[in-house]
VEXDRENTOR-984161 format. One line per 8 residues: their letters; for each residue z, y, x of N, C-alpha, C. Coordinates in Angstrom, 2 decimals, padded with zeros to 5 digits. Atoms other than C-alpha are relative to their C-alpha. Layout:
! VEXDRENTOR-984161
a	Z:Y:X:Z:Y:X:Z:Y:X | ...
This chain:
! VEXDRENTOR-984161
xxxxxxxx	-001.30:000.23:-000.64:-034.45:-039.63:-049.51:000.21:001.03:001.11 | -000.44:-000.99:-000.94:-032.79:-037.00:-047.53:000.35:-000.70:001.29 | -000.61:000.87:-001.82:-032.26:-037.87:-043.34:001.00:001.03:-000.08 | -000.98:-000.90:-000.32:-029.74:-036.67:-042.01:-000.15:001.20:001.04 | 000.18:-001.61:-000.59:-031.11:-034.35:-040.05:-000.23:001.33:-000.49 | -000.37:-001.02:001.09:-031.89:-032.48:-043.19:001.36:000.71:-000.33 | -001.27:-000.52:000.42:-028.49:-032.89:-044.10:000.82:001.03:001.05 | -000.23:-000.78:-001.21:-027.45:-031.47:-040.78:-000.32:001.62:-000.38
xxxxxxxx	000.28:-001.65:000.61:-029.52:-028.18:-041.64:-000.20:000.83:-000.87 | -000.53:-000.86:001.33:-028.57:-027.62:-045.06:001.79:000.33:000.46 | -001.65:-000.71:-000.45:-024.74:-027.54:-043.55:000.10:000.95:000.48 | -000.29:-000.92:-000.94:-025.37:-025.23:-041.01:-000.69:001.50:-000.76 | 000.32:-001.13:000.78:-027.36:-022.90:-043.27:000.87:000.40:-000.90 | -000.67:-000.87:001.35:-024.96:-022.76:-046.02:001.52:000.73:001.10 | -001.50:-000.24:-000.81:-022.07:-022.24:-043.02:-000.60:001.38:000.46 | 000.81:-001.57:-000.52:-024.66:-018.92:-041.98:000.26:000.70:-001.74
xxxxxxxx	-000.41:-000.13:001.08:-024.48:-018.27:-045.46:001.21:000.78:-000.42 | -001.55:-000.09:000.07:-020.68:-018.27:-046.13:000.46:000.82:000.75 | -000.84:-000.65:-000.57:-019.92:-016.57:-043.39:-000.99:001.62:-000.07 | 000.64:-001.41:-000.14:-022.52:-013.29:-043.79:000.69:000.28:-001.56 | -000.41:-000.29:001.28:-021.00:-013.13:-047.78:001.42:-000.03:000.00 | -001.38:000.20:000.13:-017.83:-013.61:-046.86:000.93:001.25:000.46 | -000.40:-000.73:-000.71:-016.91:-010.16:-045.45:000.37:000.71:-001.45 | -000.71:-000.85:000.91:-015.82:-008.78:-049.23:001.28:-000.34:-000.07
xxxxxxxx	-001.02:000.64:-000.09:-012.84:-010.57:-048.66:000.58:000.48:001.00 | -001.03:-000.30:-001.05:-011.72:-009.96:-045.29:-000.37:001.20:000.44 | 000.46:-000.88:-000.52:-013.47:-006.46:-044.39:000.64:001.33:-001.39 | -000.20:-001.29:001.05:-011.91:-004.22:-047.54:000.37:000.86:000.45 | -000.04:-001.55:-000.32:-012.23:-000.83:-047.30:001.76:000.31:000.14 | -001.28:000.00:000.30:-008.53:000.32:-046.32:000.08:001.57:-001.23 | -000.27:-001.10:001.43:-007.21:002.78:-049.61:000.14:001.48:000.40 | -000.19:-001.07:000.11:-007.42:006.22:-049.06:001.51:000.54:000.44
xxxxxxxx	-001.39:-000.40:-000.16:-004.02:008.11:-047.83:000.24:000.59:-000.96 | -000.66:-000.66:001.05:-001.95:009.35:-050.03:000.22:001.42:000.18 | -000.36:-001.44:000.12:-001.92:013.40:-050.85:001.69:000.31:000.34 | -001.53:-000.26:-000.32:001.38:014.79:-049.27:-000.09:001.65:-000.15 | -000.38:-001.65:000.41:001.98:018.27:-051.15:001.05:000.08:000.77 | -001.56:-000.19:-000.48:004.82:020.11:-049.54:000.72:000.13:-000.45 | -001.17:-000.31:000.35:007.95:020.30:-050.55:000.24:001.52:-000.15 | -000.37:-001.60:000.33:009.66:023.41:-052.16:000.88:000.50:001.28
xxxxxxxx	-000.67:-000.96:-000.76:011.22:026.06:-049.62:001.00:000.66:-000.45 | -001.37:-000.64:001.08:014.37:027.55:-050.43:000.15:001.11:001.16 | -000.22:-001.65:-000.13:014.75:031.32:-049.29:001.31:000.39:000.49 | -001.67:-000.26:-000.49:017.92:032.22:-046.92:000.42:001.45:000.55 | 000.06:-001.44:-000.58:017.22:036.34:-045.95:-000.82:000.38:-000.67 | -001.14:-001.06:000.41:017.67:038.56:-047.64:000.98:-001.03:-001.05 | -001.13:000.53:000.47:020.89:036.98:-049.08:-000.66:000.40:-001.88 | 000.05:000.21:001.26:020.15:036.42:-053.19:000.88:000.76:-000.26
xxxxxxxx	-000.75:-000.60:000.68:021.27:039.25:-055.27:001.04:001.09:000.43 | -000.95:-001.01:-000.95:022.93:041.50:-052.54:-001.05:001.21:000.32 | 000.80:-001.07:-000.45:022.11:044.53:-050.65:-000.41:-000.44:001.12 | 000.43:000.87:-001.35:020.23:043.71:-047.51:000.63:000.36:000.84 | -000.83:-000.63:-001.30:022.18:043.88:-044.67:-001.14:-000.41:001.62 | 000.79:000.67:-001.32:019.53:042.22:-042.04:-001.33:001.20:000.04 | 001.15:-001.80:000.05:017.29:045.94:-041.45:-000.04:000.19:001.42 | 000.57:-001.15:-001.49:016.00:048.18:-038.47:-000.32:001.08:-000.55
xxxxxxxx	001.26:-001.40:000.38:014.93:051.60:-038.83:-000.88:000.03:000.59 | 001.32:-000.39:-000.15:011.84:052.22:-038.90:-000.24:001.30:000.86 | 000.22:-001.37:-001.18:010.80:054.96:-036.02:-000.62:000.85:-000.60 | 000.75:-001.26:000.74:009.84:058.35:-037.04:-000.36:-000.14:-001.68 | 000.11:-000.11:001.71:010.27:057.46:-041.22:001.36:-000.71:-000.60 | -001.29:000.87:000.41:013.70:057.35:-042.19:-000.06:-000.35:-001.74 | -000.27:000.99:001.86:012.51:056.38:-046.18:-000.50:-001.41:000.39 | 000.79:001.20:000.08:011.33:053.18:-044.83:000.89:-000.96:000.99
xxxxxxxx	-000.49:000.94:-000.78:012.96:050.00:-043.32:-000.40:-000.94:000.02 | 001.11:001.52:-000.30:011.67:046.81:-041.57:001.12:-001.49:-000.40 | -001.13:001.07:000.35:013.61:043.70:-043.43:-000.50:-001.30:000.60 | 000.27:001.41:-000.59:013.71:040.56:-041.90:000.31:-000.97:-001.45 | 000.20:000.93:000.90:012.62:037.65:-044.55:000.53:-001.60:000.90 | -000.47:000.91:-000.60:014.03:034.00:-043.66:-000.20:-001.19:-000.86 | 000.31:000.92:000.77:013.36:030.53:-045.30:000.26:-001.19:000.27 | 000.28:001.47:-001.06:013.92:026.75:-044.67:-000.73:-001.05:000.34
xxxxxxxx	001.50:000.83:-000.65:011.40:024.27:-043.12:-000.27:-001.36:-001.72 | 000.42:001.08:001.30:009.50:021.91:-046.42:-000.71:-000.76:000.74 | 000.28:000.90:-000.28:008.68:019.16:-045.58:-001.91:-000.45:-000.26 | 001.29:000.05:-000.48:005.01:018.44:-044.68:-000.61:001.25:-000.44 | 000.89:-001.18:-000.10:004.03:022.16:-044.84:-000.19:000.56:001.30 | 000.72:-000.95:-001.30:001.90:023.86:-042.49:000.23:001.45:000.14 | 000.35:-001.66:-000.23:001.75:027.52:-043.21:001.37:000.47:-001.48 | -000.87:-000.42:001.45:004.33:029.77:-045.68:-000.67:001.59:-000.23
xxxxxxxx	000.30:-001.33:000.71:003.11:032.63:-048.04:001.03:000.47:-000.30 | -001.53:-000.62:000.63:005.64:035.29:-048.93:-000.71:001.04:-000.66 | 000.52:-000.89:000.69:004.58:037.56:-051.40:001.70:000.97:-000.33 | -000.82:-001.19:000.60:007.11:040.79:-052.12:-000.49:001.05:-001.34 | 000.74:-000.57:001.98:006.93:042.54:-055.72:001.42:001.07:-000.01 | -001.09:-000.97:000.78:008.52:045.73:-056.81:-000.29:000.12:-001.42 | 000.87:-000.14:001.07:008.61:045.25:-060.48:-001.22:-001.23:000.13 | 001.32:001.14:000.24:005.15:043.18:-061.21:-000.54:000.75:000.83
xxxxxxxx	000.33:-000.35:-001.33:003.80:044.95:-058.21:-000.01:-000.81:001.46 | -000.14:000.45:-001.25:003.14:043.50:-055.23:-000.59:000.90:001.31 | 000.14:-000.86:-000.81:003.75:045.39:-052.28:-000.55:-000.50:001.30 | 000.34:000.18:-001.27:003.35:042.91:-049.55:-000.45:-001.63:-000.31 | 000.66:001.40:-000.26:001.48:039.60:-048.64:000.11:-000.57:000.88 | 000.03:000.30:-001.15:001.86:037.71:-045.54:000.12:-001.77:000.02 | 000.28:002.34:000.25:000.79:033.89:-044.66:000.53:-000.22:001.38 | -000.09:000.13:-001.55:002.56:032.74:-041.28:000.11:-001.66:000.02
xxxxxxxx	-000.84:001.21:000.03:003.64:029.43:-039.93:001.25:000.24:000.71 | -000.81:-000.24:-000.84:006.70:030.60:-038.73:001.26:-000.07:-001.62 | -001.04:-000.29:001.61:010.39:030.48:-040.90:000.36:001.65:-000.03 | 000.08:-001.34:000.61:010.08:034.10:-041.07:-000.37:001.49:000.73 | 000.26:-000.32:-000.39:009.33:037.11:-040.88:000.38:001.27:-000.31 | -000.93:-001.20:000.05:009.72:041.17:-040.74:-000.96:000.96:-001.34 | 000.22:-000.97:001.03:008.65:043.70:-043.95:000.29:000.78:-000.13 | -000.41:-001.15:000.54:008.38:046.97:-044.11:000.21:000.49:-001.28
xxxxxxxx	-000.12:-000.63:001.80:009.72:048.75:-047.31:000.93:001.27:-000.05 | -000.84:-001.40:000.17:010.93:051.91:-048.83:001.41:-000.62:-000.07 | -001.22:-000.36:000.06:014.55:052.65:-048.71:000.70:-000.26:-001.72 | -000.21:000.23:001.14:016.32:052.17:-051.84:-000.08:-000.48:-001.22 | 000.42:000.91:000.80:014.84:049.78:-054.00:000.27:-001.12:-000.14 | -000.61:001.50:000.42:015.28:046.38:-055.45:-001.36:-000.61:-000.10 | 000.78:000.54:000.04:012.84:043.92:-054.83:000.52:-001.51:000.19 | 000.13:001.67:000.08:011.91:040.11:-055.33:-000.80:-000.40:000.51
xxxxxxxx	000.70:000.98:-001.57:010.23:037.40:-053.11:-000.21:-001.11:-000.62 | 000.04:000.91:000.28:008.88:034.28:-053.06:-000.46:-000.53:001.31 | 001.31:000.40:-000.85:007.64:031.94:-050.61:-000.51:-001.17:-000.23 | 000.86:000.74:000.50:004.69:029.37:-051.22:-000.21:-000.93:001.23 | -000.07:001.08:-001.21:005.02:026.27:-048.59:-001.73:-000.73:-000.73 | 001.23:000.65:000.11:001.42:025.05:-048.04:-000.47:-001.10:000.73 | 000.69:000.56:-000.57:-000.79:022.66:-046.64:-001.56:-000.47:-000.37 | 001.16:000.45:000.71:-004.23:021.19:-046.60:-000.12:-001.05:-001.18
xxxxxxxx	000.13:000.35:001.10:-003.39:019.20:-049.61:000.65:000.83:-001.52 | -000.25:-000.90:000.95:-001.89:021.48:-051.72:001.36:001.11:000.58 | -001.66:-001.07:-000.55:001.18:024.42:-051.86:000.59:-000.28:-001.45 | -000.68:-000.47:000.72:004.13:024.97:-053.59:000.59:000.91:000.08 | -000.87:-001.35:000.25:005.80:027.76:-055.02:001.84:-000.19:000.02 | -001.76:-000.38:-000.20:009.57:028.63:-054.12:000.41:000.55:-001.04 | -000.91:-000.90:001.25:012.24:030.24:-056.54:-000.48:001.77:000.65 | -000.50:-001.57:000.28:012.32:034.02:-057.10:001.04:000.00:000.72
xxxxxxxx	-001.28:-000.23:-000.21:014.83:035.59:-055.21:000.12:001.98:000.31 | 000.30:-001.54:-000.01:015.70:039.49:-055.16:001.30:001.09:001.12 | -000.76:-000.55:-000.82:017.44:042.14:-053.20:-000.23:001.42:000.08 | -000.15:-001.72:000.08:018.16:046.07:-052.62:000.27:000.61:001.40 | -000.36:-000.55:-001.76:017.26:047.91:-049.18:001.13:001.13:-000.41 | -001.02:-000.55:-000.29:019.72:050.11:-047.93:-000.61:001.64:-000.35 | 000.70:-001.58:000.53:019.41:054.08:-049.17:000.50:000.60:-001.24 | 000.06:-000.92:001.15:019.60:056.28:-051.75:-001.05:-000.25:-001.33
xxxxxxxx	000.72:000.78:000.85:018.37:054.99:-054.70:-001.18:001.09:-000.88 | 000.86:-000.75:000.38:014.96:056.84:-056.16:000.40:-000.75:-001.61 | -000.32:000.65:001.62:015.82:057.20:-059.94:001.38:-001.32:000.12 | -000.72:000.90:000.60:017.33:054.13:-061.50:000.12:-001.54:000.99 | 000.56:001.04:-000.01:017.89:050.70:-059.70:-000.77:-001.03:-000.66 | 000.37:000.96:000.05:016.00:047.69:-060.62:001.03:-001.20:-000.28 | -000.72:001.15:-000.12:017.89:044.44:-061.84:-000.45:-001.08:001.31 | 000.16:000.82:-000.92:018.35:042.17:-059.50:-000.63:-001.48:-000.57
xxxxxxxx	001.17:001.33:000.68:016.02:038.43:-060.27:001.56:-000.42:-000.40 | -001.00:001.39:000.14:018.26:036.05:-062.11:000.15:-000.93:000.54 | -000.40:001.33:-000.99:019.58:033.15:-060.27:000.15:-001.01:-001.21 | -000.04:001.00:001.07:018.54:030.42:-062.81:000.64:-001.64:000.27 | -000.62:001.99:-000.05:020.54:026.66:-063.00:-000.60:-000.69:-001.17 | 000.61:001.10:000.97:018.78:023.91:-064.70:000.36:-001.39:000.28 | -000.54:001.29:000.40:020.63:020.85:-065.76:-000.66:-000.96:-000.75 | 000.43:001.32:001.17:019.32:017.38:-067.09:001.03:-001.08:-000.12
xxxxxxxx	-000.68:001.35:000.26:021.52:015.31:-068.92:-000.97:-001.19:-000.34 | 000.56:001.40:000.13:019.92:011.71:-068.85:000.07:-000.56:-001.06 | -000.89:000.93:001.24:022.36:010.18:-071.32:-001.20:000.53:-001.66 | 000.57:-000.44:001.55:021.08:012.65:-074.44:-001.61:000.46:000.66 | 001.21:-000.43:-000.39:017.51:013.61:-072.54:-000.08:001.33:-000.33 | 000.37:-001.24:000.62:018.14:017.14:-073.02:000.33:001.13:001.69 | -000.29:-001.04:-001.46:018.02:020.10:-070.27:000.80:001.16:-000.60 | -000.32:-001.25:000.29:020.27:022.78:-070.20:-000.51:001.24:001.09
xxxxxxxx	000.84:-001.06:-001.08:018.91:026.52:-068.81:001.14:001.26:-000.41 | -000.50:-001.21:000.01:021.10:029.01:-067.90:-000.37:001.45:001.45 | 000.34:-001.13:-001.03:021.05:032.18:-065.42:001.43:001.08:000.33 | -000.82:-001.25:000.19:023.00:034.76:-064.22:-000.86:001.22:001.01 | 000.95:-000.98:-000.52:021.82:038.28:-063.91:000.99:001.52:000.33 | -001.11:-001.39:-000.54:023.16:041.74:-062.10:-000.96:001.16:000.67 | 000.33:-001.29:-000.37:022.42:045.04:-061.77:000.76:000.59:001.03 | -000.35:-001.06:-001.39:023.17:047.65:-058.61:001.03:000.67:-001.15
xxxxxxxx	-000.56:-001.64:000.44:024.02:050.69:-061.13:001.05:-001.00:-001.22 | -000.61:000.32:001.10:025.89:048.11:-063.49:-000.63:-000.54:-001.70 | 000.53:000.06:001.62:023.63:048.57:-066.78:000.22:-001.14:-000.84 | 000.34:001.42:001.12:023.63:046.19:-069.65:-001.03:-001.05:000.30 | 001.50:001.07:-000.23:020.64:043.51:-069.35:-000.06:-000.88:-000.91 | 000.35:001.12:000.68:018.91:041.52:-071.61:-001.42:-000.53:000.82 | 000.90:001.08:-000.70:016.36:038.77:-070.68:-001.26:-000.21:-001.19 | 001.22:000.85:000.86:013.09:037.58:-071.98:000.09:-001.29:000.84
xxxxxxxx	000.28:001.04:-000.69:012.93:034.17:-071.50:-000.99:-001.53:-000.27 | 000.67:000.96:000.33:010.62:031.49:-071.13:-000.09:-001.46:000.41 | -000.26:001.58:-000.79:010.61:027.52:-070.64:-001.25:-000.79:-000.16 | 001.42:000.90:-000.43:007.26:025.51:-069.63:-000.12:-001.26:000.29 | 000.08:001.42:000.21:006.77:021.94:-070.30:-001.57:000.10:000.76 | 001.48:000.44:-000.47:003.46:020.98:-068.08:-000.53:001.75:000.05 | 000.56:-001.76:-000.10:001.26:023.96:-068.54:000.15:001.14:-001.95 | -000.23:-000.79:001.78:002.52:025.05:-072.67:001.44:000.05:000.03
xxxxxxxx	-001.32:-000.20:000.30:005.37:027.26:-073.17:000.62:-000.77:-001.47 | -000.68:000.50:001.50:007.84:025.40:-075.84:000.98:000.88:-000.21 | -001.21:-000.97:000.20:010.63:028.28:-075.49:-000.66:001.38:000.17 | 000.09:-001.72:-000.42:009.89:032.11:-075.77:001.15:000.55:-000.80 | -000.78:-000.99:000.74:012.47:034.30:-076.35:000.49:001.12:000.53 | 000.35:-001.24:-000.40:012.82:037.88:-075.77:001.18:000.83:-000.63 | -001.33:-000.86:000.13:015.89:040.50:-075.48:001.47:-000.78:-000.14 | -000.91:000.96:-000.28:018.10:037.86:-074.97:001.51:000.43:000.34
xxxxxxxx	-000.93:-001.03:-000.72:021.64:039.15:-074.67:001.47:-000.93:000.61 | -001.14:000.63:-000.35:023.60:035.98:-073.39:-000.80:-000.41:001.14 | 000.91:000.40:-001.20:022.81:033.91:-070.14:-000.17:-001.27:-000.09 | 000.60:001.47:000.05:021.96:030.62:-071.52:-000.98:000.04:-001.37 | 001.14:000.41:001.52:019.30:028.76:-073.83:000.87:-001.31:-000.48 | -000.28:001.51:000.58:020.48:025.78:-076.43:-000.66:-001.05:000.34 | 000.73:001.24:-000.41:019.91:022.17:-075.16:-001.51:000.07:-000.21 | 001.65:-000.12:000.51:016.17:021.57:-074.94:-000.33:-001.43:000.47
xxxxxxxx	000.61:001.18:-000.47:014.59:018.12:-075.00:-000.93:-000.09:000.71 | 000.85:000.16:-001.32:012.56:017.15:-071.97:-000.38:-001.36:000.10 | 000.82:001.30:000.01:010.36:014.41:-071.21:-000.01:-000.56:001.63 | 000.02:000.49:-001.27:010.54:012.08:-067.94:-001.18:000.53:000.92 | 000.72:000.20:-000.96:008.79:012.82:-064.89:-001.47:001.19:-000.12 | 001.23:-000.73:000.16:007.20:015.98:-066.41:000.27:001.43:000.65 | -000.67:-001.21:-000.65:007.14:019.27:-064.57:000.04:001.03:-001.12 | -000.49:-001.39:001.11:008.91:022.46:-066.30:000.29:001.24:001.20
xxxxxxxx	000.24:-001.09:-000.58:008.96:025.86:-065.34:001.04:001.04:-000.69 | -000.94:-000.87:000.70:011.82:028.30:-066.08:-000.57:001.43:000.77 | 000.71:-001.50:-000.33:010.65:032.30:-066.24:001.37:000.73:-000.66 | -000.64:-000.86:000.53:013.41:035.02:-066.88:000.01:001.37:000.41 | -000.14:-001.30:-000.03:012.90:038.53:-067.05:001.12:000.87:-000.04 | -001.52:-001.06:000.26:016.09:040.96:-066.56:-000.71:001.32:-000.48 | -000.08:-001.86:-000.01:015.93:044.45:-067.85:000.96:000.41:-000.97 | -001.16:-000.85:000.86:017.68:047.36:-068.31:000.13:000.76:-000.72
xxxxxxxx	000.27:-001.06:001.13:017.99:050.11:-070.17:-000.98:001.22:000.06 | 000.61:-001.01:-000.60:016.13:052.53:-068.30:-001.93:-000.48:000.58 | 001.34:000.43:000.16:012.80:050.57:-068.52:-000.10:-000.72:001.23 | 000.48:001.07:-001.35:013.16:048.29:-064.92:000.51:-001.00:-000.48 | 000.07:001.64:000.49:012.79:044.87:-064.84:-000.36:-000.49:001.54 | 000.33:001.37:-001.01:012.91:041.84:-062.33:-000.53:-001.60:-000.73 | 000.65:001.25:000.41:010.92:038.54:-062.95:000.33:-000.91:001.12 | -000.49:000.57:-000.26:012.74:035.27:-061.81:-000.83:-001.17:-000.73
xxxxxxxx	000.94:000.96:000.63:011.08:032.04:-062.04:000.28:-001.43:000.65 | -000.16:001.12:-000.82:011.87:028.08:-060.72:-000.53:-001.02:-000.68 | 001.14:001.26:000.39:009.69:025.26:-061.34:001.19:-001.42:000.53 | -000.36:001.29:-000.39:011.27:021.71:-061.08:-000.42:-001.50:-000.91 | 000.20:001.40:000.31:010.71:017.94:-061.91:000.58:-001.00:-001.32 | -001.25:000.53:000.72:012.61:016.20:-064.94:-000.01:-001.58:001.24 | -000.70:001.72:-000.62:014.45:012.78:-063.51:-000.50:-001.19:-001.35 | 000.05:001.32:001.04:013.28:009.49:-064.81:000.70:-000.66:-000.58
């Protein structure tokens, strides 16, 4: 027969008990924060598709001018990359945290930009955007990047991709162009001589990647490129 004084110190043991096992319940680990990539940057200097008007001369080298680059603030980025490309060339690199900054470059050329909004969880890449310093043009211009629009109709689930593209000297232009579902092109097409592609079916919530090449007749080329989201 159990006393109760037993009973007494089987209660109080199982109450030591209960309460040392009981901390998976009220002590859970809190969840990890959530990754905050930055937001895309959208590009406001040198003006898209113009001649630059925002310059300095350069002291003692009149083939060369210092362009002021300009951009707008993304949302949880720390630092912005700007890469400059003449052609598939890249002439210049620069990582700041600032919305912009100054680039030297020859005189007369047509060049394209990007800038890459970063942080310690990841970066993103900005649109293509292109432009023509001030000068005397060496040889032939360069097309200017295409300025690509990408539409999703919901209703039929289909995207439309168009562009428009322009040359300095005028020339003709055809396009190579490409469209990127995730990381596999489903569109290539090459010498392209209008400025759109036929509807293309797209899948919710998957990222795509539009690439268009201009060139002209005289063997230059600009590469234009904008990444975005489909809508659910």
């Amino acid at each position: 027969m159990i006393s109760h004084k037993n009973i007494l110190g089987i209660i109080v043991l199982s109450s030591l008990l209960f309460a040392c096992g009981g901390s998976d319940s009220s002590g859970d680990t809190p969840p990890d924060e959530q990754a905050q990539v930055p937001a895309k940057t959208v590009g406001t200097l040198p003006e898209n598709g113009e001649p630059c008007s925002d310059f300095e001369e350069v002291s003692g080298n009149p083939f060369k001018v210092s362009v002021r680059f300009g951009w707008n603030s993304a949302q949880f980025a720390q630092n912005y990359a700007l890469k400059v490309f003449e052609n598939q060339t890249e002439v210049s690199s620069t990582t700041v945290n600032t919305l912009q900054t100054d680039v030297v470059l020859d005189r007369g050329k047509t060049y394209t930009w990007s800038v890459t909004a970063i942080n310690s969880d990841g970066e993103t890449l900005g649109d293509t955007y292109s432009f023509t310093t001030p000068g005397v043009p060496v040889g032939n211009y360069a097309p200017y990047a295409a300025e690509i629009t990408v539409n999703f109709d919901m209703t039929s689930s289909e995207m439309s991709v168009s562009w428009i593209g322009r040359d300095e000297d005028g020339d003709t232009l055809v396009y190579d162009v490409k469209v990127i579902e995730g990381e596999n092109a489903i569109v290539e097409e090459t010498e392209v001589s209008t400025n759109f592609l036929q509807p293309i079916n797209y899948m919710s919530e998957v990222e795509y990647g539009v690439e268009v090449i201009s060139r002209d007749p005289n063997g230059n080329f600009s590469i234009s490129l904008t990444e975005m989201k489909a809508p659910n």
